[in-house]
N, C-alpha and C positions, 0 to 999 in steps of 0.2 A: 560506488558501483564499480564494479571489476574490470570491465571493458571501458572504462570512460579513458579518453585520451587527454591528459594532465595539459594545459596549454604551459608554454615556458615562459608566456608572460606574467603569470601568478605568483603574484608578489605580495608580501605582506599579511598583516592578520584581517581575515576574516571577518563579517559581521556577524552575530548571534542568529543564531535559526529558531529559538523563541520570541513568542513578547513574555519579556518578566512580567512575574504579578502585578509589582509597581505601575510599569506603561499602562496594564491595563486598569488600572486603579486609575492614574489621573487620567482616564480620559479618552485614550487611544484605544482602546475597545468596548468603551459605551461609560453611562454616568453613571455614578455612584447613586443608590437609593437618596434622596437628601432628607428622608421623615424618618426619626425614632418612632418606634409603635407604640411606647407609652406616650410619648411625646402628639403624636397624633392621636391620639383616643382624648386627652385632654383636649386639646384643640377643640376635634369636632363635641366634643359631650358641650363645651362653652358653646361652638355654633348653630349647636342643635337648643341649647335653653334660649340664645338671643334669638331664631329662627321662630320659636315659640311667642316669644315674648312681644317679637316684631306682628306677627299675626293676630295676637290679642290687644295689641293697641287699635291696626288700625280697624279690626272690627267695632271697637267701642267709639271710636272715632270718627268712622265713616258708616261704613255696612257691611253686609257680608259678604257680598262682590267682591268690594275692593277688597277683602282679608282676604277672599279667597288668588285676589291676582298676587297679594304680595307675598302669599305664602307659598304658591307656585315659582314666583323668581326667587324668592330666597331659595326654597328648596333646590330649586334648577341648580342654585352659587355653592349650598352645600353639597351636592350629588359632585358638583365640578372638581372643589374642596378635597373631600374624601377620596374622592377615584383620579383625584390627581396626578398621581402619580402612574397606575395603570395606563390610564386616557392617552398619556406621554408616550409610555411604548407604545400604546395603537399604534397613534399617528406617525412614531417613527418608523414599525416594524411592518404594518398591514400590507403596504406595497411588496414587500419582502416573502411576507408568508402567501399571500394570495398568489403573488406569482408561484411558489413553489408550490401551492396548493393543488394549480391548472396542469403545472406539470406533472406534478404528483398522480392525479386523475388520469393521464395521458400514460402514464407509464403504467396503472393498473389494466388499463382498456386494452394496451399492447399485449399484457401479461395473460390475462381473461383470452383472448384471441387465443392466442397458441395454446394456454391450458384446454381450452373444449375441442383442439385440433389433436393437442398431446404430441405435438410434432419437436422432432430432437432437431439440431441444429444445420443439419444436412437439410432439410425440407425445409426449412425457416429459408436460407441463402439459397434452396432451387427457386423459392418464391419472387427473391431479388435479382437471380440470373434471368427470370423470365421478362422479368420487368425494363432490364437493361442489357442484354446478353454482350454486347460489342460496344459496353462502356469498359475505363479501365479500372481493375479494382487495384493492384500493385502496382507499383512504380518501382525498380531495382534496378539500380547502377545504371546500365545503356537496354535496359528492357521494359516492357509493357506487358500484362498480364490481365485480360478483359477477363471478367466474372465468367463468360461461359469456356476460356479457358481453364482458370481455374478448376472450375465446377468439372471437365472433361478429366483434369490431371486427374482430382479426386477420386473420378470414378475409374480410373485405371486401377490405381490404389485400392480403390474397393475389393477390382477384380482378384489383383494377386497375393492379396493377403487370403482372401478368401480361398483361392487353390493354394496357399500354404497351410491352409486350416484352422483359419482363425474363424470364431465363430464368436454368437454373443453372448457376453460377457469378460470376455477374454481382454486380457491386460497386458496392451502392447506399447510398449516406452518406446518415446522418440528424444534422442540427441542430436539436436542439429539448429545450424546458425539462421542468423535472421533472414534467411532467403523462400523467394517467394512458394518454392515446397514444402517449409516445413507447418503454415497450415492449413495448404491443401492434403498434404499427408494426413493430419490427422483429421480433416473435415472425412478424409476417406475409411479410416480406423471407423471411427463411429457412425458412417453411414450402414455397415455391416454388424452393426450391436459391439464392437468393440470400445474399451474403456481407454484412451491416450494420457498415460503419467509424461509431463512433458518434464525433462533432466533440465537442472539449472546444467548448462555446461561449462561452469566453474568447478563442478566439482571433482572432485579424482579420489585414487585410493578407497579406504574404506566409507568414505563418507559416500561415495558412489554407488558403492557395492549395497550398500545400505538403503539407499532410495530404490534399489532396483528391488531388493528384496520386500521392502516395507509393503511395495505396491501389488506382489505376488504376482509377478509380471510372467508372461505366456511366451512372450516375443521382447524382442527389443532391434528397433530402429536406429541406427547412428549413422553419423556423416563423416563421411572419408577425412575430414579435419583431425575427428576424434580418436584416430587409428591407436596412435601410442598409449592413449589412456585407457581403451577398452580394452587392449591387447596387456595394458597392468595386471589387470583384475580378471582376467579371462578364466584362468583358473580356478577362482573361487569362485565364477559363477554355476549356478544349477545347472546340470548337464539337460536336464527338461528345457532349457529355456530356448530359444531358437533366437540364433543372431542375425542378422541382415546386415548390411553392410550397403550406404549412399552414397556413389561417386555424383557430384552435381555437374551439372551440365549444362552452359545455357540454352534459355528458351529455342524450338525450334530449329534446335542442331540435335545431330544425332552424334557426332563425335566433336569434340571442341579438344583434341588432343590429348586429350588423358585419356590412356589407356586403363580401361574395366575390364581386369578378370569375368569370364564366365563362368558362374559356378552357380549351385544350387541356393548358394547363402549371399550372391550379387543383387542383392534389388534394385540397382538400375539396369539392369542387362534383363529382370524379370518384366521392368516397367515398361522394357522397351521392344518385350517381346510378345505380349499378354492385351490382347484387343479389351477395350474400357469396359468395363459393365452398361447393360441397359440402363437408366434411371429408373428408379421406383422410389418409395417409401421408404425411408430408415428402417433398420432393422433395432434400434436401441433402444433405449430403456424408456424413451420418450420426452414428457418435457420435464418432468421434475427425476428423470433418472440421472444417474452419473455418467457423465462424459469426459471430461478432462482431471487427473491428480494434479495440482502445482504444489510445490514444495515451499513450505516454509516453516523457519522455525520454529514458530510459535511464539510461547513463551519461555520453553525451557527443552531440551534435550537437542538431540539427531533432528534432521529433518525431516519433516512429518507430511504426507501424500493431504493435501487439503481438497475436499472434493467438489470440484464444478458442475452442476449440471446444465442444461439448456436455462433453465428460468433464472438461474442467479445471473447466468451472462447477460439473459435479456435485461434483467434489473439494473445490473451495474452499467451496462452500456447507455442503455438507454436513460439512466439517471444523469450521464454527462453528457450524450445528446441531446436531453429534452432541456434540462435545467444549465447547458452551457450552451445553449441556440444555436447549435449545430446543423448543417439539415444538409439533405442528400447529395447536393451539390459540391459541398471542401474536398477538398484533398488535403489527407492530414499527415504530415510529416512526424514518422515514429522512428526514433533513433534507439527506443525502448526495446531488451530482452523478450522475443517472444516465449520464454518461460517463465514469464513473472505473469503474475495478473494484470499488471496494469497497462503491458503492449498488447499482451497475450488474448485476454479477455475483453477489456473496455476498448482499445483499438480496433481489436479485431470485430470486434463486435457488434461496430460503428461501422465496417465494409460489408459483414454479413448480414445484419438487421436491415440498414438502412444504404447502404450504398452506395457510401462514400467511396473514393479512391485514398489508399494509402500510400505511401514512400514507404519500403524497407530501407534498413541501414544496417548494413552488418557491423559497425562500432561507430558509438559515438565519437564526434571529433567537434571538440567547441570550435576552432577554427573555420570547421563546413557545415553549422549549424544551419545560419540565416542563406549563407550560398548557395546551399542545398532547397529551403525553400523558394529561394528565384527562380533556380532551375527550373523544378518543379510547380511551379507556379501555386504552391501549398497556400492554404487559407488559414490554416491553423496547425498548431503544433503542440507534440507533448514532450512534455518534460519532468524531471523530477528535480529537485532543488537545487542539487549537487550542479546539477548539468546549467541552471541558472548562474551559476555561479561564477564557472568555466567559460561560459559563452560570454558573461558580463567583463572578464578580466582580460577578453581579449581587446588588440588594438582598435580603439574608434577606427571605423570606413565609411567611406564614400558610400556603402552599399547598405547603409546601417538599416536604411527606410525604406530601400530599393525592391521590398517584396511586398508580398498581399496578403501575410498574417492578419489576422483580425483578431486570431483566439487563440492563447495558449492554455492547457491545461494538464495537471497533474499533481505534484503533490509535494510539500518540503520548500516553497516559493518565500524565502527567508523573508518577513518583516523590512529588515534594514535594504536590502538590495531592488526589493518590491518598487518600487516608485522612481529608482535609478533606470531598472529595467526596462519600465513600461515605455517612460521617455527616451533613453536613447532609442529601442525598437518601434516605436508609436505604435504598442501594443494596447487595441483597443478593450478588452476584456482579457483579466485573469482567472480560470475558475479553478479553483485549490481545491480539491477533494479529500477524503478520510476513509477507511475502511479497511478493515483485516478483510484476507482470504478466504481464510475458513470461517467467516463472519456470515453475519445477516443483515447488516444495516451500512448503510453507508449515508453520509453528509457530504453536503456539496455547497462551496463557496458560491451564491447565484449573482452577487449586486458589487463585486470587485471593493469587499470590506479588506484594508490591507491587513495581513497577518491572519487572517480568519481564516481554519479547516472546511467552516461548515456552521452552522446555526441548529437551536432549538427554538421553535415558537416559543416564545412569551404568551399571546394570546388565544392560542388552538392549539396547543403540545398535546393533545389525544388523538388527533391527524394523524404522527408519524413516530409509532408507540419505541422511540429512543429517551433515552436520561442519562444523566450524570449523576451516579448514587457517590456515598462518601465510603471512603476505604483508608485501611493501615499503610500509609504509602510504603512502609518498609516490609510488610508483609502481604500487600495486594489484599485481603479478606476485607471484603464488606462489612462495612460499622451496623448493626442491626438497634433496633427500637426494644422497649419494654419488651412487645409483642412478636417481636425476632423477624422483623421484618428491615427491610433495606431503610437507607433514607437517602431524601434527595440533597444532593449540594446546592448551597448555595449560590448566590452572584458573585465571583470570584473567591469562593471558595474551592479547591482541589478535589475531583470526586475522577472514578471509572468509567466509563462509557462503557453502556449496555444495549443491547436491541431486545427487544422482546419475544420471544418465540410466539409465533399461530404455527401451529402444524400443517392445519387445514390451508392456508395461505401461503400460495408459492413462494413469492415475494419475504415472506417472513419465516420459515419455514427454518432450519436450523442443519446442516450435513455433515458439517464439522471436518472431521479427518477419518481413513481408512482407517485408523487406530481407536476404533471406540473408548475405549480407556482414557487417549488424550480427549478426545471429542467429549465425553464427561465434568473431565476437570476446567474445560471453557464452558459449565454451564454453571449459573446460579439459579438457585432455588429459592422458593418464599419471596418472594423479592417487595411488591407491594401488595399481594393476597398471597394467603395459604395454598397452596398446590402450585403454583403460579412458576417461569422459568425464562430464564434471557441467558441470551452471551454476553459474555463479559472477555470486553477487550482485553485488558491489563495494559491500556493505556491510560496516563494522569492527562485530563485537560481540565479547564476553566471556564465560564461561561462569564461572561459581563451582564450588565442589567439588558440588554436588548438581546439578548441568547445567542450570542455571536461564540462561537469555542474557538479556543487555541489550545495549541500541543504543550501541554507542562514536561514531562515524561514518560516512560516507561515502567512497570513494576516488574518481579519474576527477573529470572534470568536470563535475560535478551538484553540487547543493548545494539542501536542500528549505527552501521562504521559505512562512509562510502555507499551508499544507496542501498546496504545489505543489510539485513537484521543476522545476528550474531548471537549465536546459543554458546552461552557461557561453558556448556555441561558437555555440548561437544567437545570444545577446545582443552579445556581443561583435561577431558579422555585422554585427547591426543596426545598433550602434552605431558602427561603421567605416563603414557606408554614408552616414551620414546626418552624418557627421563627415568628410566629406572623407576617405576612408581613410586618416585617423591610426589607428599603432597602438594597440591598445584590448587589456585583458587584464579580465576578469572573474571575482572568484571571491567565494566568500562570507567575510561575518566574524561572528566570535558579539558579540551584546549581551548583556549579561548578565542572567538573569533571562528572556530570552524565548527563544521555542520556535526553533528550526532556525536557520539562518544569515542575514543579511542580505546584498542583492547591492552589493559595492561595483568600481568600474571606475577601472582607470589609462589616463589617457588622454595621449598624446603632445602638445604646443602646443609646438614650438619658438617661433613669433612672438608667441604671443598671443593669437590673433584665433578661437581657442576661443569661441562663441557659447553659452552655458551654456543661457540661455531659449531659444532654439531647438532645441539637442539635447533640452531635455526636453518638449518639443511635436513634435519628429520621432517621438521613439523611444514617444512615446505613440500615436501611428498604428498603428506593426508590433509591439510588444510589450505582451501584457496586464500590469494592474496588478503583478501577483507577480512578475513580469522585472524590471520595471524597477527600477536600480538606487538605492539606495539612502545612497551614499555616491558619491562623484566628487575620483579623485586626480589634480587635473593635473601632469604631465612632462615633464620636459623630455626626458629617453632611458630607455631600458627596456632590462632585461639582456636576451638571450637564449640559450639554452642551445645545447648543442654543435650541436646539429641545428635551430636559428632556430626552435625554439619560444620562446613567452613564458613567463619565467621570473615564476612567481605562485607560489610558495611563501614566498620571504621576505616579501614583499608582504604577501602574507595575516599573515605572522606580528607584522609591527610594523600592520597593524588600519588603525584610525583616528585614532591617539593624536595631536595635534598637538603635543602636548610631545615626541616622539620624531621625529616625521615635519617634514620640512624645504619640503616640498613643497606647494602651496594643496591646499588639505580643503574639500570642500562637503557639504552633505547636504540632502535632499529637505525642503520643509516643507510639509505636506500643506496648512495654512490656508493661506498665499500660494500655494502650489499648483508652486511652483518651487524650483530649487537656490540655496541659499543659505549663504556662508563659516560654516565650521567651526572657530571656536574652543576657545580654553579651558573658557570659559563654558560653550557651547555642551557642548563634551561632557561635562563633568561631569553637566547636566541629563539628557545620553542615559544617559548611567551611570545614574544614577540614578531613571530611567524618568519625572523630569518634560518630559521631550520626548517626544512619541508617536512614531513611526517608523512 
């Protein structure tokens, strides 16, 4: 993650952020079938002739009574026999499913609500301002923000966008830091029918320039932070586009010293001049409309607008409310991006739906993780792996226990550090969730299984119409039957994770991306009937014998670095651009011991005259830090495959090893701040995590 703050105690290598096949084979993610199927067909066809046999004695022996009792207990020993194994996951799994069944239930009935109201997300949080108006919903640095503040900022917001001429449909992008306006700003955008592309604010240059465009954006919001980046690319934005400019100001002050320009393009000198609107009805799309773009890669290019509306937020939110026992009362400490989904959406989601109180944090700091929730007397916290990691490596304190967490949740909660964490923090519940953006399905860790994403019934899987089909893991495509249909994986065999499209059902429903074209290529068709359609992740996971899943990897060209997912097909642009377009091929490699893949690039140099310290000062212009690569293989020719793609399969597979690899090896070094030869030395110390990376 970009803004995470590196602690300096982080020493040493890493533990793995998967469970290998192996763990979950013996054991650690459920049991092994122990019947062969011919093996047991023999079996029973023998229990079933002595079952017979047994009943014809003792009718001849006694009477038909007694045949009829023994043929009932036997039968009862054979029905046991046979469903043996089944019977096994009941009894393991039912407490499991039934719970997530209830909640299951609970999260349609939410869903049912708002669909017959049709109410967008502004009317959903008037409903919880009414409820609690002068409770807090933020918590920022040395301020407080009660929901009917909020809810009044908003409708300021409403007002002066509205007398700038925003109306609905219109597509107004907001850049700005984790502070308690950035979403009441956009609770405001979409009270008035406007659509909120919320900017990762990593990005810069063209990859910026590019989200803005992608989204066909009308307006765009940014925060006085972002001055020098927006003022890059000013230029090549659409002169149709209308820019705004956010000086932040704390609550309740009307001058905190920063002097704001007046001008026609000041939004806070507008916000501060422009009486709120009246409250009514949303004016947007409703509950299955679009309200929010998040950006994500996908699986392959630029970064692609993925579209939010009210019912997916209700789903996703309230899948880690309901199914991580959350309730009205927490205050949840989010150190999370509120332009990622998982601050953005499910945090947020959590203050708007149901009324919790949040902490903003404008950067992570493993240091002021837990200190943070003392302060704020937080109940629960989210996290994402990485940030597990960082907080785990800092110094044991006196303070370790000294708060009132009960629940953390998010997502990347590494296996190996799992059970370390929980203990030092006496963290009562972890719940680790799954789910793409642009998705439709999500899974949710419920019963604290360590390393598990999420589960599939074993015994009801038509409940919650998700699977794991089998796929070419080097090509992502679905393994198809005689009949051209999907198939399911196995118990620790490697398959896709899919969700099933309903139309007609919110909840399942499919939006994809602003770019129908990509929103396509994330859909499968035929899957287990003819006409039939689901998303398809393009991520590898595994299920155990009690449908427990974990994360294998990735397929496509994505690859997640530091809490980011990473489009190969970007980087690579960049890198060809600002390299004389030599061919450039990027994909990731694992270091051992640390979390997701590192980016390494082959780069072509027939002559030589490869300029190292300049491509790594070009490419820090157009790509933020988690892009950029990490490793640099110069070459002299590169395969290509039948169809002049870049062959980066072997590539990836022989790494970084210079004992194997023939070719110059560089790798970044953050202290000199440039790429620098990759030796022997050298890499043993990566191995070994005496090099930071």
């Amino acid at each position: 993650m970009s803004n995470i703050e590196a602690n300096n105690n982080l020493k040493g290598p890493e533990p793995s952020h998967q469970k290998t096949d192996k763990d979950i084979e013996k054991g650690k993610g459920g049991k092994r079938n122990r019947t062969l199927p011919w093996a047991q067909i023999i079996v029973m066809g023998f229990a079933g002739a002595v079952l017979i046999a047994a009943w014809a004695v003792a009718w001849v022996l006694f009477n038909w009574w007694i045949g009829l009792i023994v043929f009932a207990v036997i039968g009862f020993i054979y029905v046991i026999i046979y469903f043996s194994n089944w019977l096994w996951i009941a009894i393991q799994t039912a407490p499991r499913d039934f719970k997530a069944l209830y909640c299951y239930m609970k999260i349609l009935r939410l869903s049912n609500k708002f669909t017959k109201k049709n109410w967008s997300m502004p009317d959903i949080f008037h409903e919880t301002v009414k409820k609690h108006p002068k409770k807090i919903c933020f918590y920022f640095e040395d301020e407080s923000w009660t929901f009917q503040q909020v809810e009044e900022y908003s409708l300021r917001v409403s007002a002066v966008l509205r007398a700038q001429g925003v109306k609905r449909g219109d597509t107004v992008a907001l850049m700005a830091s984790n502070y308690p306006e950035m979403p009441a700003i956009w609770l405001g955008i979409t009270r008035i029918g406007g659509i909120a592309p919320l900017i990762n604010t990593n990005q810069t240059g063209n990859t910026l320039l590019h989200s803005i465009k992608i989204a066909k954006c009308d307006f765009v919001i940014y925060g006085s932070e972002f001055e020098s980046v927006i003022q890059d690319i000013r230029k090549d934005i659409d002169e149709s586009i209308k820019i705004l400019k956010f000086t932040r100001r704390p609550l309740n002050t009307s001058d905190s010293g920063v002097k704001v320009a007046e001008s026609e393009n000041d939004f806070t000198h507008l916000l501060e001049t422009t009486p709120p609107a009246q409250w009514s009805l949303s004016e947007g799309e409703g509950f299955t409309g679009r309200m929010l773009y998040i950006y994500t890669s996908g699986t392959t290019g630029l970064p692609k607008a993925a579209v939010i509306s009210p019912s997916r937020m209700v789903f996703m939110a309230s899948g880690v409310h309901y199914l991580g026992w959350l309730n009205p009362k927490d205050v949840i400490y989010c150190p999370m991006p509120l332009y990622h989904s998982a601050g953005g959406v499910i945090t947020m989601g959590n203050a708007f739906i149901f009324g919790c109180t949040v902490v903003l944090k404008l950067k992570f700091s493993a240091s002021q993780y837990f200190p943070d929730c003392i302060k704020y007397n937080a109940t629960a916290a989210h996290y994402i792996g990485e940030m597990c990691r960082y907080v785990l490596a800092t110094p044991p304190s006196a303070t370790d226990r000294q708060h009132k967490v009960r629940t953390v949740y998010g997502n990347g909660m590494r296996p190996t550090i799992w059970p370390e964490f929980v203990k030092r923090f006496g963290i009562k519940r972890v719940v680790e969730f799954y789910g793409a953006t642009e998705g439709n399905a999500n899974i949710v860790n419920i019963d604290n299984k360590e390393g598990a994403i999420g589960f599939i019934s074993r015994i009801i899987p038509a409940v919650y119409p998700i699977a794991i089909i089998k796929v070419d893991e080097e090509t992502g495509e679905p393994i198809r039957d005689s009949k051209g249909l999907c198939q399911l994986a196995g118990p620790y065999e490697p398959g896709v994770f899919i969700g099933k499209i309903l139309p007609n059902n919110p909840s399942r429903a499919y939006l994809g991306y602003v770019d129908k074209e990509a929103s396509e290529k994330k859909i499968v068709r035929n899957v287990f009937s003819h006409g039939d359609s689901a998303f398809i992740s393009g991520d590898i996971l595994i299920a155990d014998e009690l449908g427990y899943l974990y994360f294998r990897d990735r397929t496509g060209d994505t690859f997640r670095w530091r809490g980011e997912n990473v489009s190969t097909t970007e980087v690579e642009a960049a890198i060809s651009r600002v390299a004389s377009q030599r061919d450039a091929v990027v994909y990731g490699v694992e270091i051992p011991n640390i979390e997701g893949r590192a980016g390494m690039c082959g780069i072509v140099d027939v002559d030589g005259s490869l300029d190292l310290d300049k491509l790594a000062k070009d490419i820090a212009k157009d790509l933020p830090k988690y892009a950029r690569p990490i490793f640099i293989r110069v070459m002299r020719t590169m395969d290509m495959t039948a169809t002049f793609k870049l062959r980066k399969v072997d590539l990836q597979k022989e790494g970084y090893n210079p004992n194997i690899i023939k070719d110059n090896l560089y790798y970044y070094d953050l202290k000199l701040d440039k790429y620098i030869s990759l030796g022997t030395e050298e890499y043993e110390k990566i191995i070994s995590g005496q090099i930071r990376l």
